[in-house]
N, CA, C and O atoms as a GROMACS GRO file, in nm:
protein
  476
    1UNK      N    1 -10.680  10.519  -0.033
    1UNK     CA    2 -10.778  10.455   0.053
    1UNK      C    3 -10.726  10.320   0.102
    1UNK      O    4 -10.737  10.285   0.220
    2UNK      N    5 -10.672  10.250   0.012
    2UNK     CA    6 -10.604  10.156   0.073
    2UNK      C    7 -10.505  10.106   0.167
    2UNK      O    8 -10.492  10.010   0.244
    3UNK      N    9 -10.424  10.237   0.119
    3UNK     CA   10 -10.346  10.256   0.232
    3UNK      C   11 -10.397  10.279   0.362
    3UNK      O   12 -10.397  10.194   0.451
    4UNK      N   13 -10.442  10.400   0.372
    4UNK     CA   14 -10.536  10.378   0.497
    4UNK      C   15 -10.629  10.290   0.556
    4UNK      O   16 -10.666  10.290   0.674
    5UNK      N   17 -10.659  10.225   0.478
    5UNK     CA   18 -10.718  10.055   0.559
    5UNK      C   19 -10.654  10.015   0.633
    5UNK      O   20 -10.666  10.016   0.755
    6UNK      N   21 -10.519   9.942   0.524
    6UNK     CA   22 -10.429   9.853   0.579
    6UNK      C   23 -10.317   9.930   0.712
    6UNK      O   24 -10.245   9.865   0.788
    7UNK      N   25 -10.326  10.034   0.711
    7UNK     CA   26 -10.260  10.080   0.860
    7UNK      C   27 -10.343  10.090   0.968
    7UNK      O   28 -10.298  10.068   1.081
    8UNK      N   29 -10.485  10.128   0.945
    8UNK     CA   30 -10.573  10.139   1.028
    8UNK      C   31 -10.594   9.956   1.069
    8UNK      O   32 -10.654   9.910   1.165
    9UNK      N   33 -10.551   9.912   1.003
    9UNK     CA   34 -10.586   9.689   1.042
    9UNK      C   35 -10.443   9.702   1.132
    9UNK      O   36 -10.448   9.675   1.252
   10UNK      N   37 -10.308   9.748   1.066
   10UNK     CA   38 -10.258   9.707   1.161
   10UNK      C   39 -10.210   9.804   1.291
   10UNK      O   40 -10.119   9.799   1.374
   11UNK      N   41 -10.293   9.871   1.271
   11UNK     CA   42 -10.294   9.988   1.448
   11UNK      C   43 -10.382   9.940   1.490
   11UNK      O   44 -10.378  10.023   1.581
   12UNK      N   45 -10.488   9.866   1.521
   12UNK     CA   46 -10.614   9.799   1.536
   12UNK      C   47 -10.520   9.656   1.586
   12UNK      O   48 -10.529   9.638   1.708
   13UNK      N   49 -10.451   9.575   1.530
   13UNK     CA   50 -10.392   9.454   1.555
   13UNK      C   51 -10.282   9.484   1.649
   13UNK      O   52 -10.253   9.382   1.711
   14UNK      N   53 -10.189   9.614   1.693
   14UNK     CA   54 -10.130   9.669   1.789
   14UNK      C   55 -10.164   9.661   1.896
   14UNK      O   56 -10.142   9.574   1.981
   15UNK      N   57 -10.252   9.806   1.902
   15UNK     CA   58 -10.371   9.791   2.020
   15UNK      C   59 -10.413   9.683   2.078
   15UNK      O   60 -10.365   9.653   2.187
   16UNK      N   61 -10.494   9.615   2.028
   16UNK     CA   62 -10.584   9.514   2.072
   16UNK      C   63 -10.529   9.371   2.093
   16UNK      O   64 -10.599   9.292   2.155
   17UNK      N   65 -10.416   9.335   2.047
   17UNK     CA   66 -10.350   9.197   2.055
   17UNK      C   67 -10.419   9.159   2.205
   17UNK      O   68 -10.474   9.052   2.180
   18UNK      N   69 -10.438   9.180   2.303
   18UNK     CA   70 -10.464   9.117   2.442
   18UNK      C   71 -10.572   9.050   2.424
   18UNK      O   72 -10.591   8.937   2.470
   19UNK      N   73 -10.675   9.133   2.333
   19UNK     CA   74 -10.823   9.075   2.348
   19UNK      C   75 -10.862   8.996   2.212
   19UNK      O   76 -10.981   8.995   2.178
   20UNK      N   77 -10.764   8.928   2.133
   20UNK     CA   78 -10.762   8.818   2.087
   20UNK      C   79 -10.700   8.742   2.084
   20UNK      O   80 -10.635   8.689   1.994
   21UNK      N   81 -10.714   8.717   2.219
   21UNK     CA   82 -10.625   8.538   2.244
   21UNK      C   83 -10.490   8.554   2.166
   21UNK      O   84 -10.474   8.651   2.092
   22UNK      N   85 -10.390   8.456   2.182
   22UNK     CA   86 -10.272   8.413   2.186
   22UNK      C   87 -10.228   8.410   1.991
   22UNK      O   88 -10.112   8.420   1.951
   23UNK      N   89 -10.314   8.398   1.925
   23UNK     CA   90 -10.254   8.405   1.779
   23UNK      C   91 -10.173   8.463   1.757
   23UNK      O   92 -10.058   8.445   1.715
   24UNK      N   93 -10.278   8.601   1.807
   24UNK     CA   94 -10.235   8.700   1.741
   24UNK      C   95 -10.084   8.769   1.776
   24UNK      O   96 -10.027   8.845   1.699
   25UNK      N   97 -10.024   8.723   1.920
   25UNK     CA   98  -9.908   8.766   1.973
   25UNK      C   99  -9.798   8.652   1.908
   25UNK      O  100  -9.680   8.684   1.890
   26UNK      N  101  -9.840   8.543   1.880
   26UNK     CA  102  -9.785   8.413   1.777
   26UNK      C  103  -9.776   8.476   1.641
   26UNK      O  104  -9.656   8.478   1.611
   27UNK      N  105  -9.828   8.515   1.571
   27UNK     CA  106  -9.842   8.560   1.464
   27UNK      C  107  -9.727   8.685   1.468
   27UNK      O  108  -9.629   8.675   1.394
   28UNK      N  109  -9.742   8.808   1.561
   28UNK     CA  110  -9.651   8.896   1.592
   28UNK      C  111  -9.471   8.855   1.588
   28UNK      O  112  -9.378   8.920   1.540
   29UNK      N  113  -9.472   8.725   1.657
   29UNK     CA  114  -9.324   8.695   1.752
   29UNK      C  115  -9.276   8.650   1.642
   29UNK      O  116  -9.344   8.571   1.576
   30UNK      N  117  -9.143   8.691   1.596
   30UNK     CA  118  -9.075   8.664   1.492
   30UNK      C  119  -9.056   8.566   1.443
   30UNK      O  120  -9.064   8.542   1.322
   31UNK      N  121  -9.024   8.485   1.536
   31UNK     CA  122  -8.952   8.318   1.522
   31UNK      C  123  -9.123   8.256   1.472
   31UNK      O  124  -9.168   8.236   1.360
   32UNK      N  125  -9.181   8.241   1.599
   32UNK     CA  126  -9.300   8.172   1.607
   32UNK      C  127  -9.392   8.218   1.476
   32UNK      O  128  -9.464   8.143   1.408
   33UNK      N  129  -9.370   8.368   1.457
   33UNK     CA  130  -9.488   8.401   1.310
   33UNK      C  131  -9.413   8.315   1.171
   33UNK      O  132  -9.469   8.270   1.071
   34UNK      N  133  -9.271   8.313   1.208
   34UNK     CA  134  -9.241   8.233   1.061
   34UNK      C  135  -9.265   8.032   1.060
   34UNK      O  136  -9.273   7.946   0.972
   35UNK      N  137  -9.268   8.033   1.182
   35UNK     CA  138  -9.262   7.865   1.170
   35UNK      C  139  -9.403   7.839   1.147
   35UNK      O  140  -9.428   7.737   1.083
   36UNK      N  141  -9.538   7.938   1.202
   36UNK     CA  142  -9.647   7.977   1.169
   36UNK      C  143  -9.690   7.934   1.030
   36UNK      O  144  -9.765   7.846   0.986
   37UNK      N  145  -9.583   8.066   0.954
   37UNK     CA  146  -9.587   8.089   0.815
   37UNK      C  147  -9.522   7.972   0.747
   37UNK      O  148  -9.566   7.955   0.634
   38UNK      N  149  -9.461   7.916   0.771
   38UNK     CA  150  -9.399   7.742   0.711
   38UNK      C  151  -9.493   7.645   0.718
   38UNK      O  152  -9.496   7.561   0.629
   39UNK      N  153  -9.575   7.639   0.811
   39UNK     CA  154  -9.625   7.553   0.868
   39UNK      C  155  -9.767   7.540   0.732
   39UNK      O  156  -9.798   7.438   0.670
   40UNK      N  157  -9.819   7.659   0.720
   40UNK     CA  158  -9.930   7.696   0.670
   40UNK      C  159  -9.921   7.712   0.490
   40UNK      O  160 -10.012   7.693   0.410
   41UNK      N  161  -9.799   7.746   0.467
   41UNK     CA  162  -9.728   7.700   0.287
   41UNK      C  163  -9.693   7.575   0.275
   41UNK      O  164  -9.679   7.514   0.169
   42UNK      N  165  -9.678   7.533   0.385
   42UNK     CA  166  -9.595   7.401   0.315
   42UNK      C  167  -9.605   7.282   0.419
   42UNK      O  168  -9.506   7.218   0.456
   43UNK      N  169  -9.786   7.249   0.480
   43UNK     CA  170  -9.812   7.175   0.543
   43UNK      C  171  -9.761   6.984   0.460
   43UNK      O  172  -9.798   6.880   0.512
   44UNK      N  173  -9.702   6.989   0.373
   44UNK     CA  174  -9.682   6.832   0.335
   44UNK      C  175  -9.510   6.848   0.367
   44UNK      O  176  -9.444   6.767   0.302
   45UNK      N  177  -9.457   6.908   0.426
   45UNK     CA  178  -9.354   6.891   0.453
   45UNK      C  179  -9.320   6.794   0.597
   45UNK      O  180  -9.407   6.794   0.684
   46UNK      N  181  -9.248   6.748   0.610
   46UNK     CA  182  -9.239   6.642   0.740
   46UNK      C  183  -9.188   6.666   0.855
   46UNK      O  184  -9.121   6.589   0.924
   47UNK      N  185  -9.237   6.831   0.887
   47UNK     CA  186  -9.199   6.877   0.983
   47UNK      C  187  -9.208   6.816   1.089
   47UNK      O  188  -9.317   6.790   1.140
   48UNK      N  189  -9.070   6.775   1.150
   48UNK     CA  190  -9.066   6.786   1.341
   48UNK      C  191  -9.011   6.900   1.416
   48UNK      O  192  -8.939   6.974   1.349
   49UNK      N  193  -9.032   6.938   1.568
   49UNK     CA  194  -9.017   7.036   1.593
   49UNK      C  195  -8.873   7.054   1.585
   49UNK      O  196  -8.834   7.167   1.615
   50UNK      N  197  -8.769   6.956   1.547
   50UNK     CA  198  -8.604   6.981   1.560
   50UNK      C  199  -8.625   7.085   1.352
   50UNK      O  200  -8.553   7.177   1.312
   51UNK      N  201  -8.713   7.034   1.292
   51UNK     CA  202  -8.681   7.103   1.168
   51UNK      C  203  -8.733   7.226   1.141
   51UNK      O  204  -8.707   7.296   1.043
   52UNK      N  205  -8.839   7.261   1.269
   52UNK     CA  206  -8.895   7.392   1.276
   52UNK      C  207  -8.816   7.488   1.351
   52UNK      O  208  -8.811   7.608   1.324
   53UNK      N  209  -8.733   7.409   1.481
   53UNK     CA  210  -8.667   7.466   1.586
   53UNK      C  211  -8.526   7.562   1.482
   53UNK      O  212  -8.476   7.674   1.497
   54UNK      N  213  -8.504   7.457   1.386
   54UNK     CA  214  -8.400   7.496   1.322
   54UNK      C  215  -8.407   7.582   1.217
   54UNK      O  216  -8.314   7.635   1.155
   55UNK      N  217  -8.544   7.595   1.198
   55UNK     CA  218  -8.570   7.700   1.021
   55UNK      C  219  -8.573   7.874   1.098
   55UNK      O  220  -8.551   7.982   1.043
   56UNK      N  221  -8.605   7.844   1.233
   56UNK     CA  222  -8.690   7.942   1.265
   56UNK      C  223  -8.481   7.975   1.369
   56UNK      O  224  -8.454   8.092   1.397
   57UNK      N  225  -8.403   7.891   1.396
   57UNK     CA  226  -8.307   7.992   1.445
   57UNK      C  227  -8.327   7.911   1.590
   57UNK      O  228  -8.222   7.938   1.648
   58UNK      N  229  -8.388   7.846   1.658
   58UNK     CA  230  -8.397   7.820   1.814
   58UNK      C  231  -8.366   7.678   1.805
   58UNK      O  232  -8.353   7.630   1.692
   59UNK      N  233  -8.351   7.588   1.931
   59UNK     CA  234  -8.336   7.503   1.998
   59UNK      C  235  -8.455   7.430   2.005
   59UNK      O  236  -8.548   7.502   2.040
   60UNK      N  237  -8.491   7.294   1.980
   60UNK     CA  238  -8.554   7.219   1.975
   60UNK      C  239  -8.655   7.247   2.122
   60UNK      O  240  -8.772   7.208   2.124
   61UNK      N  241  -8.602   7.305   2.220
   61UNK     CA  242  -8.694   7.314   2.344
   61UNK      C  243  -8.720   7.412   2.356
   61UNK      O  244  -8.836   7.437   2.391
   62UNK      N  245  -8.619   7.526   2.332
   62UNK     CA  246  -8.683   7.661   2.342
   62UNK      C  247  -8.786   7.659   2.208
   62UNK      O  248  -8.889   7.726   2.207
   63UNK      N  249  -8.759   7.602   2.133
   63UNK     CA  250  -8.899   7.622   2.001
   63UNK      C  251  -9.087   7.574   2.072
   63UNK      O  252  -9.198   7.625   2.081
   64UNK      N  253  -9.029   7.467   2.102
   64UNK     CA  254  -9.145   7.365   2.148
   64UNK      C  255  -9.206   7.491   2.296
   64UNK      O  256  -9.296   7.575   2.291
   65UNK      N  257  -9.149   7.471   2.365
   65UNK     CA  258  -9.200   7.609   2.451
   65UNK      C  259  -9.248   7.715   2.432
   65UNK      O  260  -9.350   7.752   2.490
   66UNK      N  261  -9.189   7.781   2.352
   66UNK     CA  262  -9.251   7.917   2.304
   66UNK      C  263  -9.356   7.903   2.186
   66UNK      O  264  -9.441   7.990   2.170
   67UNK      N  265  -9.350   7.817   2.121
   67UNK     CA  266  -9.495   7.760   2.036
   67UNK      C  267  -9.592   7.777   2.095
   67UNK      O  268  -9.681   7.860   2.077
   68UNK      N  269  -9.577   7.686   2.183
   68UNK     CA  270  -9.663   7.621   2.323
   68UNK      C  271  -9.763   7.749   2.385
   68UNK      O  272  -9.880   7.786   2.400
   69UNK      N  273  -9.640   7.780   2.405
   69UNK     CA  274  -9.677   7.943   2.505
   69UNK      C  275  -9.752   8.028   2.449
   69UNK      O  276  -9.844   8.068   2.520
   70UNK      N  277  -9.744   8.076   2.328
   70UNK     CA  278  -9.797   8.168   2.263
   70UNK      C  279  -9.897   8.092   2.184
   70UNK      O  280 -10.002   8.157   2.189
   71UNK      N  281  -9.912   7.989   2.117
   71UNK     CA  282 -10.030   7.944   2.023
   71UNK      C  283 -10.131   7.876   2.111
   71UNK      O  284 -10.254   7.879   2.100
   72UNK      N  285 -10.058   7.816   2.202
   72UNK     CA  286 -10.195   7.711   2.299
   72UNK      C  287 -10.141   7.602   2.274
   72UNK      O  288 -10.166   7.535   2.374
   73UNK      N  289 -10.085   7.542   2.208
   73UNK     CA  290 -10.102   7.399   2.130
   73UNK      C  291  -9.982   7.326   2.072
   73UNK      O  292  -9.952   7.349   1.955
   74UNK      N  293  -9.916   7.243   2.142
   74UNK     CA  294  -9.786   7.209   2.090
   74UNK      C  295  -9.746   7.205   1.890
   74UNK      O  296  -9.835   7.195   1.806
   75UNK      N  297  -9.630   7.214   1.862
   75UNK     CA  298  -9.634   7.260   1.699
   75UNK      C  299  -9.689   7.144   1.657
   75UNK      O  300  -9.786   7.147   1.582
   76UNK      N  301  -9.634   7.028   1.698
   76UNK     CA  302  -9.725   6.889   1.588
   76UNK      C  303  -9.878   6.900   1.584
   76UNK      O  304  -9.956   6.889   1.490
   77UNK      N  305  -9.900   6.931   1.747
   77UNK     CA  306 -10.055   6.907   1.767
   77UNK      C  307 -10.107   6.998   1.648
   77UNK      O  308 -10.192   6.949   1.574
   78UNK      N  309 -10.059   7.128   1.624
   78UNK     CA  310 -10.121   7.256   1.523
   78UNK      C  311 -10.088   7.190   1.414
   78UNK      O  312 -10.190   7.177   1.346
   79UNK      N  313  -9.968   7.126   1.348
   79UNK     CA  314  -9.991   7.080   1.227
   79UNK      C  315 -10.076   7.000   1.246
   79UNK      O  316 -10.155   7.032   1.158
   80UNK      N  317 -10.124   6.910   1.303
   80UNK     CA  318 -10.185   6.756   1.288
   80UNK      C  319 -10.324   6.861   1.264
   80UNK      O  320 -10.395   6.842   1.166
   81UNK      N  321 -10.347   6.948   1.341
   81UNK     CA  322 -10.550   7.004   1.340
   81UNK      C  323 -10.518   7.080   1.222
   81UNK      O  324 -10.604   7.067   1.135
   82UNK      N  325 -10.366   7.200   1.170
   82UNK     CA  326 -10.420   7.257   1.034
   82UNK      C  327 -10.439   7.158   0.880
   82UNK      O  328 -10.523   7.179   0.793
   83UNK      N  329 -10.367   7.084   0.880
   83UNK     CA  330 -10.333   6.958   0.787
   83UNK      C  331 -10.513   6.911   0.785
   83UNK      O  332 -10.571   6.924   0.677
   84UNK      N  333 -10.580   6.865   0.892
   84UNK     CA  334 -10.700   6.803   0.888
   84UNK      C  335 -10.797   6.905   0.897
   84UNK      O  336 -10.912   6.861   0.889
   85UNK      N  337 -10.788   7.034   0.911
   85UNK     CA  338 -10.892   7.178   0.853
   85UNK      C  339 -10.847   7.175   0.694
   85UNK      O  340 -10.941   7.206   0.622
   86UNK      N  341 -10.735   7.148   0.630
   86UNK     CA  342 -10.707   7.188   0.550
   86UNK      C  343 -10.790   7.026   0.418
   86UNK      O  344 -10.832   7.027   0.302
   87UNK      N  345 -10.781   6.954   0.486
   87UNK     CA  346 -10.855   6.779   0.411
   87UNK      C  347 -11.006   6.808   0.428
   87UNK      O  348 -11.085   6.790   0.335
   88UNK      N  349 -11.053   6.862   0.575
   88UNK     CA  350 -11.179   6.880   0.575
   88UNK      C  351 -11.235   6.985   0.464
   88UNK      O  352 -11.350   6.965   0.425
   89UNK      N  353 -11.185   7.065   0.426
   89UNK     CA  354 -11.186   7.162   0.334
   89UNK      C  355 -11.156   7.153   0.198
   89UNK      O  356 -11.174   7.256   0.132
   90UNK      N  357 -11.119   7.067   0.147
   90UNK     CA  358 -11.087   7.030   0.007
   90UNK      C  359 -11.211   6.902  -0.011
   90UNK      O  360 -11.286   6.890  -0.108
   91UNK      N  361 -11.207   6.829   0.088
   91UNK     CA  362 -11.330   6.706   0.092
   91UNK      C  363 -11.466   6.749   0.047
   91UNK      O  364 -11.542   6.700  -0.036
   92UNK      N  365 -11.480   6.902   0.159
   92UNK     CA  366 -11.606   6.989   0.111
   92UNK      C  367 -11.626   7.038  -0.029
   92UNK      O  368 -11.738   7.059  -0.077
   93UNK      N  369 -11.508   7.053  -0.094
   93UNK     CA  370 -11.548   7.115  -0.219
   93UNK      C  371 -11.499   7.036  -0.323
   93UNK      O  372 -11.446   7.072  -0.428
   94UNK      N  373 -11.530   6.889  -0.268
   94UNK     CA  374 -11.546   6.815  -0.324
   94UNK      C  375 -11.409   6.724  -0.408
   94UNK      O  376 -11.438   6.655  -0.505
   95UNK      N  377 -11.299   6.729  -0.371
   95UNK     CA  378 -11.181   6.728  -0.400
   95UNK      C  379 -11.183   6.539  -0.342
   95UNK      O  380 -11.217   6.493  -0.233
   96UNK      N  381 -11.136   6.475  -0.459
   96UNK     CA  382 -11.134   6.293  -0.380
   96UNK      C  383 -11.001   6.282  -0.329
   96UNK      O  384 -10.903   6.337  -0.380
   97UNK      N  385 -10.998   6.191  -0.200
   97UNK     CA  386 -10.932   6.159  -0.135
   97UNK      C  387 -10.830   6.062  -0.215
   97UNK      O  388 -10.878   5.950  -0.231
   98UNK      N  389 -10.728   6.076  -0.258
   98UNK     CA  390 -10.641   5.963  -0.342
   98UNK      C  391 -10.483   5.987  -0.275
   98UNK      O  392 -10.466   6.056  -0.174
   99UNK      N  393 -10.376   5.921  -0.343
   99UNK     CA  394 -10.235   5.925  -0.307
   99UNK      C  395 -10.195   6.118  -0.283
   99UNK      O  396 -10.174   6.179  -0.179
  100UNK      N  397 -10.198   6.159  -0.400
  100UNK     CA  398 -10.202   6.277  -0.452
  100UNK      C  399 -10.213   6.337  -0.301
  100UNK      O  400 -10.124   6.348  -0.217
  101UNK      N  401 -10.387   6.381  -0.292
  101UNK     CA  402 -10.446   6.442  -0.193
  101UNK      C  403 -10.356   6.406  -0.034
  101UNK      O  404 -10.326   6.487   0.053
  102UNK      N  405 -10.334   6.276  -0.035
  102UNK     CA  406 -10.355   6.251   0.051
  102UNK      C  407 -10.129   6.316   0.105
  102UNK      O  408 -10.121   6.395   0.199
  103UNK      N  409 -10.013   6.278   0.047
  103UNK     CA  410  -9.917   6.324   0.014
  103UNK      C  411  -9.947   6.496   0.034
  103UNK      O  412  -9.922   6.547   0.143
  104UNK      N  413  -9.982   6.546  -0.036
  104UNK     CA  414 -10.017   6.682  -0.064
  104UNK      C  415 -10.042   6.743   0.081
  104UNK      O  416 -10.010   6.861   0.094
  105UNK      N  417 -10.079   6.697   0.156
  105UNK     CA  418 -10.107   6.704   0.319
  105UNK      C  419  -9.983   6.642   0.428
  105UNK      O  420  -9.979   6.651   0.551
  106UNK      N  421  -9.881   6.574   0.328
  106UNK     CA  422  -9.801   6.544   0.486
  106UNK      C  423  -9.807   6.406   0.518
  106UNK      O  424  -9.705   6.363   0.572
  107UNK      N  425  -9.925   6.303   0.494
  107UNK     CA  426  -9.940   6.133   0.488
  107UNK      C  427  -9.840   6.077   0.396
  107UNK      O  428  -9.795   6.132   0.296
  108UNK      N  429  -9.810   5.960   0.442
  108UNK     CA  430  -9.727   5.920   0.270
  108UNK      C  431  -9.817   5.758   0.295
  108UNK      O  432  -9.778   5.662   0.228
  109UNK      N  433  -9.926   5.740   0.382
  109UNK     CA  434 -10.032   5.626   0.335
  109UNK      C  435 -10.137   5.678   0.380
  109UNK      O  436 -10.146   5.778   0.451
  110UNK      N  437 -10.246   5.591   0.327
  110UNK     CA  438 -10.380   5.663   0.320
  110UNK      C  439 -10.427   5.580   0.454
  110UNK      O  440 -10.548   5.580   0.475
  111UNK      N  441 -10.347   5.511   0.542
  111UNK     CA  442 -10.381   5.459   0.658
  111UNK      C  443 -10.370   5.553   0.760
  111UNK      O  444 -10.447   5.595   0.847
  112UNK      N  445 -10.196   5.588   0.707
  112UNK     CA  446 -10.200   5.720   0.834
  112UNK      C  447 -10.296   5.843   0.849
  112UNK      O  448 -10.326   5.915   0.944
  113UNK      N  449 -10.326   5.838   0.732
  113UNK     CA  450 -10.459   6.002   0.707
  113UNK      C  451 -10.519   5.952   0.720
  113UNK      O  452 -10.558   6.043   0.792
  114UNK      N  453 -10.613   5.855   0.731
  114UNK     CA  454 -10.724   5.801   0.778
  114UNK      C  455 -10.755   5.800   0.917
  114UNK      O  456 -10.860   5.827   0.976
  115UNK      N  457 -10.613   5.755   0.970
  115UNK     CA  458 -10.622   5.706   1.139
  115UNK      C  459 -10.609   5.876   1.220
  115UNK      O  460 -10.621   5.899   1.340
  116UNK      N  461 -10.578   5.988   1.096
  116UNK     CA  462 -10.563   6.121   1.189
  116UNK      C  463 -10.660   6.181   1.168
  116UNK      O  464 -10.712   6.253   1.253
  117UNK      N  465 -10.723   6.157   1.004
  117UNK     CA  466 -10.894   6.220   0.985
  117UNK      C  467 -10.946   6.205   1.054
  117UNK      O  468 -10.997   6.313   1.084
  118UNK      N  469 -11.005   6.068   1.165
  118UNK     CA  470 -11.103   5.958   1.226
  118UNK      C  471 -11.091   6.057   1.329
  118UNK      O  472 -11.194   6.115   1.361
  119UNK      N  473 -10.956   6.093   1.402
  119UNK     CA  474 -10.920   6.159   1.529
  119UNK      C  475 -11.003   6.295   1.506
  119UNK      O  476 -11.002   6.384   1.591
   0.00000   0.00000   0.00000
């Protein structure tokens, strides 16, 4: 039964990629699903797009472009909003804002996470 779920999700995610917006073809594209997948394990890393351009195999412009293209949203801009879904979400369940927390996200002062929370 399980099996048949999980093929029926991804013949369903085949099909239909058009009629959910751009993720899902981001998510698909090799390069872009892994810098995706970096991005989202290991948001306290100090990624710029030359260290994504390079994990993922591309050129600092061809990376930044095809990010672009397929997600909506330049790669910093997506770290800067998953990093602050990811604070808004630990804040909720009650998790205090300290060095720790704040490191653990990618800040190395609680000025800079402050001045990108506020945003």
């Amino acid at each position: 039964m399980d099996i048949l779920i999980i093929q029926s999700i991804r013949q369903w995610i085949k099909t239909s990629a058009e009629h959910h917006g751009p993720w899902l073809k981001a998510l698909q594209d090799p390069k872009i699903g892994k810098a995706l997948y970096y991005l989202h394990h290991s948001p306290e890393k100090p990624w710029t797009i030359a260290t994504l351009g390079k994990a993922v195999g591309m050129s600092r412009t061809a990376f930044s472009l095809r990010f672009t293209e397929l997600v909506g949203i330049a790669p910093i801009g997506y770290l800067t909003s998953w990093r602050m879904n990811l604070a808004e979400l630990r804040i909720q369940n009650g998790e205090r804002v300290n060095l720790d927390f704040i490191e653990s996200l990618g800040y190395r002062s609680e000025s800079s996470f402050r001045r990108a929370f506020k945003k």
